[in-house]
N, C-alpha and C positions, 0 to 999 in steps of 0.2 A: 724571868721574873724580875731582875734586877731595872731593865730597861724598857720593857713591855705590860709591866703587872702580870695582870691573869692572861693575859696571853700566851706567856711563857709557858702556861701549864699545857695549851692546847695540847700537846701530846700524847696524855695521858688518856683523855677520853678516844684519841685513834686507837691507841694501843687495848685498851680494854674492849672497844668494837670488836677488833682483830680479835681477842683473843674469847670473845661471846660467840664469835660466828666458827671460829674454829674449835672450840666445845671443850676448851682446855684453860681448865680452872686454875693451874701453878702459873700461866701467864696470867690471866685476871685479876689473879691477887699473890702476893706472896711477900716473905718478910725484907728483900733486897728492894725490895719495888718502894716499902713504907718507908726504911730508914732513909733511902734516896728521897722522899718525899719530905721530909724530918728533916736533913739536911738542909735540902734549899729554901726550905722555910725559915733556919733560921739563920741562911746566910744573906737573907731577904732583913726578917726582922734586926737585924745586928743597925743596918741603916735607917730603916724604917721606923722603931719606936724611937728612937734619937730624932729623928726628922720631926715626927705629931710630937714628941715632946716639945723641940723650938716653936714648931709652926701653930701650934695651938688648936684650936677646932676648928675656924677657920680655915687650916693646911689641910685636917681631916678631912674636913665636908666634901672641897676641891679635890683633894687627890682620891678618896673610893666613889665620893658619887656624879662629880661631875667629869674629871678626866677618865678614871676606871669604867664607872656604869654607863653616865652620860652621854658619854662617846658612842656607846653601842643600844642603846636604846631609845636617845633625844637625839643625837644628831647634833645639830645646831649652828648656828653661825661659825664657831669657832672650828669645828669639827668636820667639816667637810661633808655637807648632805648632800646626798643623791639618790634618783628613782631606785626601784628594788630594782628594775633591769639592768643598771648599771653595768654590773660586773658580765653579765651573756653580751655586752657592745663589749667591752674593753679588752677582757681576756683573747678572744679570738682575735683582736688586733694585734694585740702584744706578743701572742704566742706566734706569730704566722712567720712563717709558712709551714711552720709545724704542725699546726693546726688542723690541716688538710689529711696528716694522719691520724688524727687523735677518733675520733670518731671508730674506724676503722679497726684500731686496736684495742680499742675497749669490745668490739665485736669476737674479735679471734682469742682475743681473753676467754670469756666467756664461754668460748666454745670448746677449751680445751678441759683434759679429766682437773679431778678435783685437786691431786697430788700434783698435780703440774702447777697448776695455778695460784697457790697460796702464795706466793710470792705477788702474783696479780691483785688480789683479793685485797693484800692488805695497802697498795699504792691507791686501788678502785677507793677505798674508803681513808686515807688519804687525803686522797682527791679531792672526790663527793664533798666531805665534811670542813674540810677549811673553806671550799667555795660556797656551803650551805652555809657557813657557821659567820662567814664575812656579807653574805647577801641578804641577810638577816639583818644585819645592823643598818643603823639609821646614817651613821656617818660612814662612808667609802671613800676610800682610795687607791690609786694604781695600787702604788707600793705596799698595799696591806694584802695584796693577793701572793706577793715574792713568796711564804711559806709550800704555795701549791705548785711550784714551777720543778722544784727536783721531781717528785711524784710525774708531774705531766710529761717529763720528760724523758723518765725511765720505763714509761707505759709506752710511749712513743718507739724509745730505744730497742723496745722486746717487741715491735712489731717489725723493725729492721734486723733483726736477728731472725724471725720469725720466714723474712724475706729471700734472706739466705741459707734458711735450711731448707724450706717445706713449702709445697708447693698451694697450700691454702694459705698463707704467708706471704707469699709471689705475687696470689693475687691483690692482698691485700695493698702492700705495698706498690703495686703497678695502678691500681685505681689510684691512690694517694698522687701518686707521680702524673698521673693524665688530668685529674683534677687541677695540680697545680701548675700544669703547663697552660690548658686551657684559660685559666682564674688571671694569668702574665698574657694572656694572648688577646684575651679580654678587653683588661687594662691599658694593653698597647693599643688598641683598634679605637677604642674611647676618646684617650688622652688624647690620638692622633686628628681625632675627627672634635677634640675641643669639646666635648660632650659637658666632661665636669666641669670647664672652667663657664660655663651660663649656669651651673647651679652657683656655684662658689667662684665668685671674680677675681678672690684671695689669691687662687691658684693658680692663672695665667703666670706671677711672676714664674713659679717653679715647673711651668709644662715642659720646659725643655729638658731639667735635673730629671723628672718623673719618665719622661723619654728614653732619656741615655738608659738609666734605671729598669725601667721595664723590657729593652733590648737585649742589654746583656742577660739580666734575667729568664726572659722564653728562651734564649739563647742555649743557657745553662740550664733549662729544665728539660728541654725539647733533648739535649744530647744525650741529657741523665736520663730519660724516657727511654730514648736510642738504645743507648745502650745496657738497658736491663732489658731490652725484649730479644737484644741478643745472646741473653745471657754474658755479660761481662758485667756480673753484680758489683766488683768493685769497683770496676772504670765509673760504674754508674753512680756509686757513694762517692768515689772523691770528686767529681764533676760537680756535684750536686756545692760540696762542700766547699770548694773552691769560691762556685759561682756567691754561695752566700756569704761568703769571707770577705771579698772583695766587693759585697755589698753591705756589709757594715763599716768595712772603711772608707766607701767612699762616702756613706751619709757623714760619720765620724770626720770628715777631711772636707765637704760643702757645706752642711747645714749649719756648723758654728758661724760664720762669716756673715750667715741670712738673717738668723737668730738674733745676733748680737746686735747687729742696725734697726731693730725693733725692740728689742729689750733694754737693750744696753743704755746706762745713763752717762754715759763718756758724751757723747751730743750734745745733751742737757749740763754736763758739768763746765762743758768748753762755752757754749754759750756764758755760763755765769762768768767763770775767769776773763772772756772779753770784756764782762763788761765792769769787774769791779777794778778798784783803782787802790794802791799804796794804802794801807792803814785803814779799808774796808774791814769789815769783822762780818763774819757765813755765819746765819743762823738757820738750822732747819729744827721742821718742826713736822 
């Protein structure tokens, strides 16, 4: 609440979902739940009437209806608009290769008793209702999705668990792994054959990074495959884990260098210093 507004509260409506669907009223409401609610309210308000006192109504108006509300129901130049599809492109990019089992676990979820599953239940809505509650809004961004990633992750986690006990688990987890052998096998045959780079010209610079990249990758998927059909569930988790280790550091250790020659105003700064002389005076504007 301090740094987010109403955002901060999100929680609260998960947790009462949770606690409607599991039919237990001393979670829905109870008196630990108010005073915590009481609390941060007024460790909110301690800043916040000091603040519309300085700022005046003008500070009001701005901070509940155009940062607070505004944001999520106009959108706007300042705010970041984008189509409602938005976030179904984005997440699955960001989530990947994760991604490949998120599907699948939300399947075996569901299929399991009811007592087993409450723990599933309450990540499933979660999930759902941050991604619902952010695709909704007028203004979107990556970064406004970061609250849904533990949740997607932990629904993911309990399908790799699920992998290594039980044999409706195995399977899940062994489509997930051939899916994303296939998806690197894909992408290596494409890149190879320069398919992207006549949609996108952008690309050519990077078809050789994207190369190395997709090599090691089928590489490390194809052996994690391997070896989970031979039953060496571990070889096949640290394989896996490896292989994407060493593919965040390698983006982490190329891409700044690429980035930088395009973004960076070090070019643009060197150019001015050439050309100004002794007792010049920089004004930007």
């Amino acid at each position: 609440g301090l740094t987010k507004g109403p955002i901060g509260y999100l929680p609260l409506p998960i947790l009462r979902l949770f606690a409607f669907f599991q039919k237990d009223v001393k979670k829905f409401w109870n008196r630990d739940l108010l005073w915590g609610c009481l609390l941060s309210l007024i460790l909110v308000l301690i800043w916040w009437l000091p603040a519309c006192w300085i700022g005046g109504k003008e500070y009001i108006y701005w901070l509940l209806f155009k940062q607070a509300v505004g944001t999520y129901l106009e959108g706007g130049r300042h705010f970041h608009p984008e189509p409602f599809y938005f976030y179904f492109v984005r997440f699955p990019i960001e989530f990947f290769p994760w991604i490949v089992f998120l599907p699948t676990a939300f399947v075996l979820g569901l299929r399991r008793d009811f007592r087993k599953r409450k723990e599933f239940v309450f990540l499933s809505i979660w999930f759902f209702f941050i991604f619902l509650f952010f695709t909704l809004s007028k203004g979107k961004k990556d970064n406004y999705l970061l609250p849904l990633y533990p949740a997607a992750a932990m629904i993911v986690g309990n399908l790799w668990d699920l992998g290594f006990q039980s044999e409706e688990g195995k399977k899940g987890f062994l489509s997930g792994l051939l899916l994303l052998t296939l998806l690197f096998l894909a992408g290596f045959v494409l890149t190879l054959l320069k398919i992207p780079q006549r949609f996108y010209p952008e690309a050519t610079a990077y078809s050789s990074l994207g190369l190395s990249i997709l090599s090691y990758m089928l590489l490390g998927s194809f052996l994690s495959l391997l070896f989970f059909i031979m039953r060496r569930k571990w070889a096949s988790f640290v394989i896996l884990m490896i292989a994407f280790a060493f593919f965040h550091l390698h983006l982490s250790y190329a891409l700044p260098p690429e980035i930088n020659s395009l973004k960076s105003a070090k070019g643009f700064s060197e150019k001015i210093l050439k050309r100004m002389e002794i007792g010049d005076e920089l004004k930007t504007y």
